[in-house]
C-alpha positions in Angstrom: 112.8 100.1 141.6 109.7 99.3 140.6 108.7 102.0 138.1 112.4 102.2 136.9 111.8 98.3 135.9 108.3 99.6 133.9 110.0 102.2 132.4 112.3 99.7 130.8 109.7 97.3 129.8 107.5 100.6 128.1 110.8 101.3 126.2 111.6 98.4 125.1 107.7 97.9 124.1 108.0 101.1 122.2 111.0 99.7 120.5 109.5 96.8 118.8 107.1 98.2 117.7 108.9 100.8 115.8 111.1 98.3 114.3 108.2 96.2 113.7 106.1 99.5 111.8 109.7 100.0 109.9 109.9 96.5 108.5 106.6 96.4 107.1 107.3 100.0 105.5 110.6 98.5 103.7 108.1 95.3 102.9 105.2 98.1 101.5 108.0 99.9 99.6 108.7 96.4 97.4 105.5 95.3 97.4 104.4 98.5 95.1 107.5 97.6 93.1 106.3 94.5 92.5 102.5 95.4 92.0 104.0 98.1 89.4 104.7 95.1 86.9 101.7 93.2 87.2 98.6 93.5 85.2 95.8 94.4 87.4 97.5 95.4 90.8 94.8 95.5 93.6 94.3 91.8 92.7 98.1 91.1 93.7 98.4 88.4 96.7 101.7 87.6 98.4 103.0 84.5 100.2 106.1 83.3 101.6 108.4 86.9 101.5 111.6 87.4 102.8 113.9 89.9 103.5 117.3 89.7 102.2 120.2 92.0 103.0 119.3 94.4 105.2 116.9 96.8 107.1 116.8 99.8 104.0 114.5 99.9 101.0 117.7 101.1 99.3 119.7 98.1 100.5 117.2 95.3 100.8 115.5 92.5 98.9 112.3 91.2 99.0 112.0 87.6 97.4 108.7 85.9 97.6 105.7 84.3 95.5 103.0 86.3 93.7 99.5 85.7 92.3 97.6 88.1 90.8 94.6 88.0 88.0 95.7 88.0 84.1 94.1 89.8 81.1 90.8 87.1 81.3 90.4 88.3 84.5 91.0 85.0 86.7 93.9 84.4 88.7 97.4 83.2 87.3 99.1 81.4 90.1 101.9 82.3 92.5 105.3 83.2 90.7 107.9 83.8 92.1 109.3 87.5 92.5 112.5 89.5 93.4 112.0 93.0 94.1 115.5 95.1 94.5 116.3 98.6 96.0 112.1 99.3 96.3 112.3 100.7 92.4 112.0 97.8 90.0 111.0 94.3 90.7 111.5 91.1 88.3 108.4 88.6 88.1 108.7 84.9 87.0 107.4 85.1 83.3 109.3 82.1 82.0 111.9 79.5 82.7 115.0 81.9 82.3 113.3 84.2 84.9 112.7 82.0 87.1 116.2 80.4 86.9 117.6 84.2 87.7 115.1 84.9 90.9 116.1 82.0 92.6 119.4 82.6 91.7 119.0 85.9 93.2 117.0 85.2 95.5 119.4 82.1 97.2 116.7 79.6 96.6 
């Protein structure tokens, strides 16, 4: 009974931790999106994500805040983002934008 019950416990532990690798794949997969329309990538720091609609890149949406460094070569300021199907990605760049991500993004 006893290695029957750790059995259970290693599959389970297994489990998680796939799900867990998977969701921060989906996450990776938006997060280049993302970086793709920003001016100097590497710089790009994220806060406050959240998935929306499902467990796929396809399917998914990643809504958060971005801040990466501008032209001059010091940071911007988080903006808000909303990154669809892992492909292209739609960064706050003026009012209008950010009326449509939070729109999008249920905010």
């Amino acid at each position: 009974m006893r290695k029957v019950l750790s059995v259970g416990l290693l599959v389970l532990l297994v489990l998680g931790a796939a799900i867990y690798m998977y969701g921060a794949y989906v996450v990776h997969q938006h997060r280049n999106a993302v970086r793709a329309e920003l001016k100097d990538p590497d710089s790009a720091q994220f806060r406050n994500e959240r998935l929306i609609n499902g467990w796929t890149v396809k399917t998914s949406i990643l809504c958060g805040e971005v801040n990466a460094k501008n032209e001059l070569g010091g940071y911007s300021g988080f903006k808000l983002f909303a990154s669809t199907s892992g492909e292209s990605a739609d960064v706050e760049k003026d009012v209008g934008s950010k009326v449509f991500i939070e729109g999008y993004c249920g905010k």
